[in-house]
Structure formats: structure tokens, C-alpha cells
C-alpha positions in Angstrom: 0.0 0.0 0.0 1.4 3.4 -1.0 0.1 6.6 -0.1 0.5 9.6 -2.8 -0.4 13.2 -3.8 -3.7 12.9 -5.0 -3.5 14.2 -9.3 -6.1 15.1 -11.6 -6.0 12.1 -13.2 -7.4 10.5 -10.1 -10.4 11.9 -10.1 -12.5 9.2 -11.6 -11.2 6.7 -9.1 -11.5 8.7 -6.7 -15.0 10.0 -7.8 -16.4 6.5 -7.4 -15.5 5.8 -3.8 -16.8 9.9 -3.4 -20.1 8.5 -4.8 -20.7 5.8 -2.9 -19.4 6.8 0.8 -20.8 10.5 0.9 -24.3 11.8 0.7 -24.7 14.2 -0.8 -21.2 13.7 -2.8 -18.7 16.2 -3.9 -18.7 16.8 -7.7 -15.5 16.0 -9.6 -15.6 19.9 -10.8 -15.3 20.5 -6.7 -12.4 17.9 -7.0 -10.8 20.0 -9.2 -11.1 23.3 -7.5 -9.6 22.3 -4.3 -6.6 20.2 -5.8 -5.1 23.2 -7.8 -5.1 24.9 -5.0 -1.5 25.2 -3.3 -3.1 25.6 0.5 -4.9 21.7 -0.1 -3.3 18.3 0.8 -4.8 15.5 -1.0 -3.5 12.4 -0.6 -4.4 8.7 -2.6 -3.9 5.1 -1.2 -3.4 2.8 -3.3 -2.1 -1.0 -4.1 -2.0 -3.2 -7.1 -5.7 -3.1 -7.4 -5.7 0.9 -7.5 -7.0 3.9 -5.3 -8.6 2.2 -2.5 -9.2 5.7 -0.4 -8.4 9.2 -0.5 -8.2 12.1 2.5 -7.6 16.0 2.0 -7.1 19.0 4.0 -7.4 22.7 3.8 -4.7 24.4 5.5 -5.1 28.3 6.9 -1.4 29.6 8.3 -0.9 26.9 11.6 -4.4 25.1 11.0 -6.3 23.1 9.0 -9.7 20.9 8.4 -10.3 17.7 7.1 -12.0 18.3 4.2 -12.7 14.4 3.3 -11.8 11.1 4.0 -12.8 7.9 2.4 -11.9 4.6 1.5 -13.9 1.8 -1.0 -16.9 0.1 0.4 -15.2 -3.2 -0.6 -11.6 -2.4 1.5 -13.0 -1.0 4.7 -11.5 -2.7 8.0 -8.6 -3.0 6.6 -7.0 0.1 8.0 -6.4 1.8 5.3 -8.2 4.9 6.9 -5.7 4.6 9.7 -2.9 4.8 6.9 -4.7 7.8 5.3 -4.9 9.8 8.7 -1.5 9.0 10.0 0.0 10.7 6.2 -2.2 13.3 6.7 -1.1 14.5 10.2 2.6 13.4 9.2 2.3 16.0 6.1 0.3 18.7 7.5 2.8 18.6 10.8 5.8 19.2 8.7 4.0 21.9 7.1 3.4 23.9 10.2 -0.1 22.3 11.0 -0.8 22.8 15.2 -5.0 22.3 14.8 -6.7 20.7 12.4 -10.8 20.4 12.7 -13.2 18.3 11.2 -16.8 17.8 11.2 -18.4 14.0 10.9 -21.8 13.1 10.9 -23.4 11.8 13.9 -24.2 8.7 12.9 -21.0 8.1 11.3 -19.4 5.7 14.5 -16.3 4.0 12.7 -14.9 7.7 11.8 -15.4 9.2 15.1 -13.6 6.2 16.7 -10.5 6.8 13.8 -10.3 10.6 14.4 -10.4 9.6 18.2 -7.5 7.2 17.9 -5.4 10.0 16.3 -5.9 12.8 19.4 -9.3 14.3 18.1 -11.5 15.7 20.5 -15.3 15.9 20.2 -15.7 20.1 20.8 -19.4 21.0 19.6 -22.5 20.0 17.4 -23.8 22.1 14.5 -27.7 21.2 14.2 -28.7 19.9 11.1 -25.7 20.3 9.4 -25.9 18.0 6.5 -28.8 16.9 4.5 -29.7 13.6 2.3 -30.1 12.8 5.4 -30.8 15.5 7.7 -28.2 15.2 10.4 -26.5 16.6 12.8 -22.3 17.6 12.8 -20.1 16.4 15.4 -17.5 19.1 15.5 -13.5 17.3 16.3 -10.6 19.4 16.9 -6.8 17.9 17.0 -4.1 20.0 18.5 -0.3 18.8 18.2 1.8 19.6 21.1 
């Protein structure tokens, strides 16, 4: 397994597992607009098979928030979330990152138990926050010492 900067010629790989882990989805337009930007991280894991999961990050001066993380329906237990998050906080620390934030719906158990293994804390709840289901946010904040 090898994690990677995410390219533009990822996007339909990575479009698929975007379709069929998030409600509502991203668009691959979306995709676009954030990975030509130079204060994103988007990373790609992948193995012989091909992109199995994918995580990015938005990065403001000495923070930053999760923007997405996912892995294939198919390849999930496997830790390759783990592998994701660990790159992702390796990366953003050696690029000044102290705080990074995230938001995760509610429901979403196996995420809030990842971000929790890697020093998130649950801070707040934004009501309603996402839609297709109506849900509410749990609001996690990391802060490296």
C-alpha cells in the first residue's frame, strides 16, 4: 500500500469511492477546484488493485480541516483509513499544521472512533448540518503539542 499526492487524473477513481461513501457527494468539478489549489493536501492510497481511499485538507497559516476522508466500500476494515490519517497528520505537521478540525456526521461511528485514535477531540455539534439525510455535525478538533 502506498500513499501519494492525489493528481487530476485521479479523479474518476477517486469519484467513485466519493459517490458511494458521501451523501450528498462532492462533484468532480469540486475535486478540481480544491486540488489546484497550493493551501490543499490530497493524498491517494493505493495498491496493485488501485485507489482504495483518498483524504484531503485545507490548510489556513498553523491550521487546517479535514475536508474528506474515504476509502472503497469493498476495503474497509482493513486500516487503510488509519494509513490515510497518519499521512495526513505526518504531512500537515511538517508543514506547520498545530489544529486541524473536522466535522463527521453523527451517525458516522467507525470515523469518530478513527479521528479519536489520532488525538481528536469531540468540541461541539452544528444542528442539522448536513442533509440527504438530515443530520447533525459532530465538530472534532486535533491540537499537536
Amino acid at each position: 500500500m502506498t500513499v501519494r499526492v492525489m493528481e487530476t487524473e485521479d479523479l474518476d477513481s477517486v469519484m467513485e469511492i466519493e459517490n458511494e461513501a458521501f451523501s450528498p457527494p462532492w462533484t468532480k468539478e469540486g475535486f478540481f477546484t480544491f486540488l489546484i489549489r497550493e493551501d490543499t493536501l490530497f493524498l491517494t492510497a493505493e495498491d496493485k488493485s488501485g485507489i482504495v481511499g483518498y483524504a484531503g485538507l485545507l490548510m489556513v497559516l498553523d491550521e487546517a480541516e479535514i475536508l474528506n476522508i474515504a476509502v472503497r466500500h469493498d476495503r474497509r476494515k482493513e486500516g487503510i483509513g488509519h494509513f490515510l490519517m497518519q499521512s495526513l497528520l505526518l504531512l500537515s505537521g511538517e508543514s506547520g499544521i498545530h489544529t486541524i478540525h473536522l466535522e463527521v456526521r453523527e451517525s458516522n461511528h467507525s470515523a469518530r472512533r478513527l479521528y479519536a485514535r489520532h488525538g481528536f477531540k469531540e468540541v461541539g455539534l452544528r444542528r442539522s448540518y448536513y442533509t440527504d439525510p438530515t443530520e447533525d455535525a459532530v465538530l472534532m478538533t486535533r491540537q499537536s503539542e
